[in-house]
C-alpha positions in Angstrom: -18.9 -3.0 0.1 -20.0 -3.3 3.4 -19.5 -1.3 6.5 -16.8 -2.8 8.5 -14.8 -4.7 5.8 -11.1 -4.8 7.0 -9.0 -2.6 5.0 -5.1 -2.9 4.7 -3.0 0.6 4.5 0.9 0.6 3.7 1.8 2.9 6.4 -1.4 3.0 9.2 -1.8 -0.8 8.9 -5.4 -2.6 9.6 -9.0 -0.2 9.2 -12.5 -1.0 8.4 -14.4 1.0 5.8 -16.8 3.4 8.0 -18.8 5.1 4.6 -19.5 5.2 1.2 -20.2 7.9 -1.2 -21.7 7.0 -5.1 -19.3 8.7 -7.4 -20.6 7.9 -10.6 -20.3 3.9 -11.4 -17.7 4.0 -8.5 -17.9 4.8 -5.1 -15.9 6.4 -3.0 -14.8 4.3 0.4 -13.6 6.4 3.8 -11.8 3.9 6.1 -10.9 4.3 9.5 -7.8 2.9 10.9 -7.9 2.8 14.8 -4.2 2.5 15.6 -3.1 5.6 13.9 -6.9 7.4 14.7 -6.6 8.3 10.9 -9.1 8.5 7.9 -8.4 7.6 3.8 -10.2 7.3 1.0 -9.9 4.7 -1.6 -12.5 4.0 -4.8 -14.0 0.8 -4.5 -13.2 -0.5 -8.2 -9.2 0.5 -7.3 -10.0 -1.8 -3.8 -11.2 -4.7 -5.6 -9.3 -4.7 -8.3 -6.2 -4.5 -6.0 -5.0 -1.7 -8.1 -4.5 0.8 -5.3 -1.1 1.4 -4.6 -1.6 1.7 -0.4 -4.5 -0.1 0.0 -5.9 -3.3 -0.1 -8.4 -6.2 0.9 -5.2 -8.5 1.7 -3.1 -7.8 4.3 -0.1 -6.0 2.7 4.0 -7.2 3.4 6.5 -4.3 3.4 8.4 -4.4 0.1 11.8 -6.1 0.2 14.2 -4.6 -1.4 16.7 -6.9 -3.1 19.5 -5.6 -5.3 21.1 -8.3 -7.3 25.0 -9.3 -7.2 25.5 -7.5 -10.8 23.6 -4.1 -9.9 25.8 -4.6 -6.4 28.7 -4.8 -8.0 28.2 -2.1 -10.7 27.4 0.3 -7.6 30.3 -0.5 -5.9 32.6 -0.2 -8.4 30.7 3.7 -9.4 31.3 4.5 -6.0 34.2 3.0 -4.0 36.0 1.9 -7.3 35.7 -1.8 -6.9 36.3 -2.4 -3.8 34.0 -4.3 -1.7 31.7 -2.9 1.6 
């Protein structure tokens, strides 16, 4: 991994990997992310393998979180006894 790749964090947004330490087979990436002035750490092998749950190489979309008409209705009926809000 090179110095500089762009990094994307859940919460601080866009970085750029500023180090590397070897940790074994895997290495262990600090990234910088300018907006926030903060520092993380990531593995490489989570990175690429887009298996890091704040982190990635792609830009990341907030979550959206869509309940579905049954699991709606089930909740409204728990809590306001059927009726609808």
């Amino acid at each position: 991994m090179k110095q500089f790749t762009k990094v994307y964090h859940v919460e601080y947004g866009k970085g750029h990997v500023v180090g590397s330490t070897p940790k074994g087979r895997d290495e262990v990436l600090m990234v910088y992310f300018p907006k926030p002035k903060e520092h993380d750490w990531v593995l490489l092998s989570d990175l690429v393998k887009g298996s890091d749950p704040i982190m990635s190489l792609k830009p990341i979309t907030e979550p959206t979180e869509e309940v579905s008409d049954d699991l709606q209705s089930a909740i409204n009926s728990l809590f306001f006894g059927g009726q609808p809000q």
